[in-house]
Structure formats: C-alpha cells, structure tokens
Backbone bond lengths (Angstrom), bond angles and torsions (degrees), N, CA, C in turn:
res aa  C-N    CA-C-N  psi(-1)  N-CA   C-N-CA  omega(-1)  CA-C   N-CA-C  phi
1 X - - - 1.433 - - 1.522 109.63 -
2 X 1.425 131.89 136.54 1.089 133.73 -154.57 1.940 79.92 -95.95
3 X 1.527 106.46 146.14 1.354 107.49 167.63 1.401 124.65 -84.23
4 X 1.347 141.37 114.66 1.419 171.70 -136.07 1.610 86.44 -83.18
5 X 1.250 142.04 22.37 1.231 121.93 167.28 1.463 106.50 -144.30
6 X 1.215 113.38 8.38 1.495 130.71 -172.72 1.477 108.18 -101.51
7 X 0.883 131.60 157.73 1.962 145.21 162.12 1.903 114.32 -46.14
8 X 1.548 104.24 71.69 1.627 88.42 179.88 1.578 122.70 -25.55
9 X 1.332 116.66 116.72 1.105 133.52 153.13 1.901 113.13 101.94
10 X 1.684 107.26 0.19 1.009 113.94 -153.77 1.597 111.58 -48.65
11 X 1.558 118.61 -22.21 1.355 134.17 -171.66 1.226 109.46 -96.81
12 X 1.240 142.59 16.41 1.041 145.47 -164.16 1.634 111.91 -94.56
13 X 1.329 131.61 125.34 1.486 138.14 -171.58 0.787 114.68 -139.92
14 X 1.992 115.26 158.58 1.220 111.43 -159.79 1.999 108.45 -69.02
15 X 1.590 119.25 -4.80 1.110 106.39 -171.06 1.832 108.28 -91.50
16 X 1.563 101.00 -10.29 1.721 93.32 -159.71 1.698 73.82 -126.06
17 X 1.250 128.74 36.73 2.004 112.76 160.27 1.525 98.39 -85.14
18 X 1.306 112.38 165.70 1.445 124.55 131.18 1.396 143.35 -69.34
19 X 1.477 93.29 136.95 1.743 98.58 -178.54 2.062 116.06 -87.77
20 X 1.328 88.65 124.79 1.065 101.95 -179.81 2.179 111.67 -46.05
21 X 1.234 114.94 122.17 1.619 111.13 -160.68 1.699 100.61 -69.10
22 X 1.323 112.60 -23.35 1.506 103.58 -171.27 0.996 117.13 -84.95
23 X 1.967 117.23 -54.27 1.738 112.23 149.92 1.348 147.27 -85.68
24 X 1.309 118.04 -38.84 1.126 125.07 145.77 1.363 87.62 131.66
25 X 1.491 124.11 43.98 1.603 121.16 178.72 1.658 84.26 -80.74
26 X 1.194 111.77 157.72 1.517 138.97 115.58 1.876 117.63 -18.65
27 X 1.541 108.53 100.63 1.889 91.54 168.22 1.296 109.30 -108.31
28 X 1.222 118.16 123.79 1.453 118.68 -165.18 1.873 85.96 -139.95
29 X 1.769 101.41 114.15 1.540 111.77 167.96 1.296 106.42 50.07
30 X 0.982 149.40 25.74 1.508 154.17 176.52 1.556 105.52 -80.15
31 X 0.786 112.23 103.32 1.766 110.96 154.81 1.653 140.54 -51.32
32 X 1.718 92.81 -20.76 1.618 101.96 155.00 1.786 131.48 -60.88
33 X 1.439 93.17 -18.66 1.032 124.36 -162.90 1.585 107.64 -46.74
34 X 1.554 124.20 101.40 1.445 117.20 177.50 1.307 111.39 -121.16
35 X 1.619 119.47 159.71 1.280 139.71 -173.07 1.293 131.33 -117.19
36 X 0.995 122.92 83.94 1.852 124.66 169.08 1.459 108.68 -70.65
37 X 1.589 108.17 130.01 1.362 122.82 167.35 1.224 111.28 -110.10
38 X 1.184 112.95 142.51 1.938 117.79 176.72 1.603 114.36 -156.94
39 X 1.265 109.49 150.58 1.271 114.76 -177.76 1.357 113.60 -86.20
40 X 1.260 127.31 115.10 1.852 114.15 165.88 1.783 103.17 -128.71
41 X 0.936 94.15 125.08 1.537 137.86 176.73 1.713 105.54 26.92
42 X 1.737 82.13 68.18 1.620 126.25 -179.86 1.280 116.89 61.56
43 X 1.189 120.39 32.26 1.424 117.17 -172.75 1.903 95.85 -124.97
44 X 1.078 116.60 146.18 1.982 104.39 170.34 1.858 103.13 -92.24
45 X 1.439 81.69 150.36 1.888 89.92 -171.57 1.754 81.62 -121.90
46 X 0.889 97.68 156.79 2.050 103.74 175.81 1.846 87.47 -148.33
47 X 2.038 87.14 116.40 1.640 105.37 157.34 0.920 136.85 -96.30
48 X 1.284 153.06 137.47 1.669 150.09 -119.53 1.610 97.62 -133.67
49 X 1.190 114.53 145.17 1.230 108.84 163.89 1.597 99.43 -172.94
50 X 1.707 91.03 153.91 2.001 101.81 -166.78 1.304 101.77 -85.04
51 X 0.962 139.05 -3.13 1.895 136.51 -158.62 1.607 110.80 -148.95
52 X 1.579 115.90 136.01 1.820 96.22 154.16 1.862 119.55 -54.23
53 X 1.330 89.09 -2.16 2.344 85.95 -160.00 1.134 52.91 -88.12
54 X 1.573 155.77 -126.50 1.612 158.15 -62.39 1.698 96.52 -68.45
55 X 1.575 102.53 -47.85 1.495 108.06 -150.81 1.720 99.25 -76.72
56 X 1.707 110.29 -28.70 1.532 106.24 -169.69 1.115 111.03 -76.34
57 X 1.648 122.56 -22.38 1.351 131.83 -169.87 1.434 99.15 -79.60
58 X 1.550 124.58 -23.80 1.727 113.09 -173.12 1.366 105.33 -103.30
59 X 1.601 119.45 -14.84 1.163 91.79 160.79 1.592 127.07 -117.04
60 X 1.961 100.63 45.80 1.460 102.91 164.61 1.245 113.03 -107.26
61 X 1.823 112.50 2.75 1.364 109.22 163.25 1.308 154.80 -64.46
C-alpha cells in the first residue's frame, strides 16, 4: 500500500511499474494512468492501463 502522505507514485521504476493490459507500455507517473478493479474468485485483481483508448478498447473485447 503506497503511504497516503507520501508523493503518489514517487518510487515508481521502470523495473517495478505496471504494464499497461492492452499494450504493454511501461506506466511510469503518467496521469493517463487508469485502474480497473475486479473480483476473480474472491480475491480483487486491479488492471492497468496508460490511456482511456487502452482501457475502452480492452474492455470492448
């Protein structure tokens, strides 16, 4: 859990970012930066993606 009084994302590198699920960029400090949460088989999974186009395109598949 990132601590709530710190610089979102300030630690964030190209080895420990997330890959965007639709292309597979690198998100590093990006402000495009969006988050899908979902439940699979009771556990939450959170999908990453660099763009609103990335996230609408994966979930019009």
């Amino acid at each position: 859990m990132v601590d709530p009084t710190s610089d979102i994302g300030e630690d964030v590198t190209e080895d420990n970012a997330p890959e965007c699920e639709q292309c597979s960029d690198k998100i590093i400090q990006s402000t495009s930066h969006r988050v899908v949460t979902a439940i699979d088989e009771g556990k939450a999974v959170h999908y990453h993606f660099c763009s609103d186009a990335c996230r609408d395109e994966w979930q019009a598949a």
